[in-house]
C-alpha positions in Angstrom: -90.2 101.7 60.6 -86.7 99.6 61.0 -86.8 97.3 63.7 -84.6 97.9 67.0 -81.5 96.1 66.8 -81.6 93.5 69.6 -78.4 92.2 71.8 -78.0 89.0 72.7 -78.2 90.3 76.5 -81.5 91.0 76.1 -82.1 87.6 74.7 -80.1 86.4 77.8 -82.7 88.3 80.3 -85.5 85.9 79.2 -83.7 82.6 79.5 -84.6 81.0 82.8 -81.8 82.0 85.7 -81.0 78.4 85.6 -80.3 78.0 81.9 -78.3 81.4 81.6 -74.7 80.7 82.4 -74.9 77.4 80.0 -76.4 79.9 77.2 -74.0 82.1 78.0 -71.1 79.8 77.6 -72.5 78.4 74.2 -72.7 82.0 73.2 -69.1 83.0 74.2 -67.8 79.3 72.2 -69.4 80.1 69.4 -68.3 83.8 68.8 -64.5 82.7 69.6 -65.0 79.8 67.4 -66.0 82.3 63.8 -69.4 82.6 64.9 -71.6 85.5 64.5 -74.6 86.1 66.3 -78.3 88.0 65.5 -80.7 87.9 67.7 -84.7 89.2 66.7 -88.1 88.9 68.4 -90.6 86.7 67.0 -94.4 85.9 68.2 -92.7 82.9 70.6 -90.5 85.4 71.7 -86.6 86.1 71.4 -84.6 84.0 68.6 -80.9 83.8 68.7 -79.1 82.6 65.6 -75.8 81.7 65.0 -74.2 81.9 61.6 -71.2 80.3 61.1 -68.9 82.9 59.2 -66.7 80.7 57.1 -69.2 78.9 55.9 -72.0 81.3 55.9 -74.7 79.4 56.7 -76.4 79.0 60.0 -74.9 76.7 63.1 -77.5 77.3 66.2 -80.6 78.9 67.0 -82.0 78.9 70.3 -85.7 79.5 70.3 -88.4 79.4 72.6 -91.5 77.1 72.4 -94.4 75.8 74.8 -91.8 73.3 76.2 -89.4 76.4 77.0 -85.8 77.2 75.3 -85.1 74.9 72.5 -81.7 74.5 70.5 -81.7 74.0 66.9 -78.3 72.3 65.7 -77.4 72.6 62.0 -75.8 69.2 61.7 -74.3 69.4 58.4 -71.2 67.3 59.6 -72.9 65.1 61.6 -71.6 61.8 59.8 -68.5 63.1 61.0 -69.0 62.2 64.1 -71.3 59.5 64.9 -69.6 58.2 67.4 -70.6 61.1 69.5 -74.4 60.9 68.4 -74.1 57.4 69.8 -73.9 58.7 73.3 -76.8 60.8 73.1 -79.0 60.4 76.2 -82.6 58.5 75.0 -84.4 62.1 75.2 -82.9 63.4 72.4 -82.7 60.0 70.4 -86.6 60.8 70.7 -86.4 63.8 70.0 -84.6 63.2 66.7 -87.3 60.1 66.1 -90.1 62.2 66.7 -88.7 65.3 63.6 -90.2 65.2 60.3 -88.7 62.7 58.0 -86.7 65.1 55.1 -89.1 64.6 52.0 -86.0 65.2 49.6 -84.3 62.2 51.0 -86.9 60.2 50.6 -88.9 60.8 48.3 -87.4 63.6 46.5 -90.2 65.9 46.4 -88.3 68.9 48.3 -86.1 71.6 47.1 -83.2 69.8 45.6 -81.4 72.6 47.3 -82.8 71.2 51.1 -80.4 68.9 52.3 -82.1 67.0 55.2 -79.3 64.3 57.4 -78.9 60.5 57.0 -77.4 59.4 60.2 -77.4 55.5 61.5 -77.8 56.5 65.8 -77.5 53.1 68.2 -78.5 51.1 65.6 -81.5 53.1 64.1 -81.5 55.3 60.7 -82.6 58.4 60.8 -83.3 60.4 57.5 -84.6 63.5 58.9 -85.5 67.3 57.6 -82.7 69.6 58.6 -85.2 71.3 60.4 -85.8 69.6 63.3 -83.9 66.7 63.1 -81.2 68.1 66.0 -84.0 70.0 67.8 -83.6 69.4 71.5 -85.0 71.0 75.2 -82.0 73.2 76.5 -82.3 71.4 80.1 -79.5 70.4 82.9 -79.8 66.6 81.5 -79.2 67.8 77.7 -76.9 70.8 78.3 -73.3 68.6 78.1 -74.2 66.5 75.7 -75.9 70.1 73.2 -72.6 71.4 74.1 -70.3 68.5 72.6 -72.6 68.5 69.7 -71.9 72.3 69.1 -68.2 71.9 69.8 -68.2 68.6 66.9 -69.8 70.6 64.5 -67.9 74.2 65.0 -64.8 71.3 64.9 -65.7 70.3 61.6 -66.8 73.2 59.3 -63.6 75.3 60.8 -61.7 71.9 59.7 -63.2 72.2 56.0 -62.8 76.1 55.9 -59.4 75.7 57.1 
């Protein structure tokens, strides 16, 4: 039996009230930035994912976990802009601490084809799996600063694509 196709409104009903409107505006940035979106069901519930269309390969996926909505930023450009991933509140910089180190980086036991990021954040190196590396809480404290980061990396991969 296929499964149902599922809209992103329906993914929106199950966001908290509070988080909706901010979902709702990465959502709308995203598709008017050469976004496409699919949303499924998975045992945690709804998954949104963003694929960036020039590109092809994924930008965003918003997922939910015991903690509640999480956002899961493809970074691929983040070197790009480091001066941004400096102002990162110290929740995320521990959130980014706390993700898996990427095993190809270094030690070079994991798909040559898995590109994890190497990124130098107030002071500290980070060589982390791609993953989880820019996995953070969607909550009013990270929203701005999960938007920017969305906005950098759309900047950059429509800047190589261009």
């Amino acid at each position: 039996m296929a499964q149902e196709k599922l809209s992103f409104e329906q993914f929106l009903e199950a966001v908290d009230i509070s988080q909706r409107a901010f979902i709702h505006d990465v959502h709308n940035y995203l598709t008017d930035n050469g976004c496409k979106e699919k949303v499924e069901e998975k045992k945690s519930g709804f998954f949104a994912s963003y694929k960036h269309v020039k590109s092809k390969r994924a930008i965003v996926n918003f997922l939910f976990r015991k903690k509640g909505l999480i956002v899961r930023i493809y970074g691929e450009n983040a070197d790009k802009y480091l001066d941004f991933l400096n102002t990162l509140p110290g929740e995320m910089v521990q959130s980014i601490e706390g993700a898996s180190i990427c095993k190809q980086l270094v030690y070079g036991t994991c798909s040559p084809k898995c590109r994890g990021y190497d990124v130098t954040i107030k002071g500290n190196r980070f060589q982390r799996c791609r993953y989880g590396a820019f996995q953070f809480v969607v909550s009013n404290e990270n929203n701005p600063y999960i938007k920017l980061f969305v906005e950098n990396e759309v900047n950059e991969r429509n800047a190589v694509q261009a």
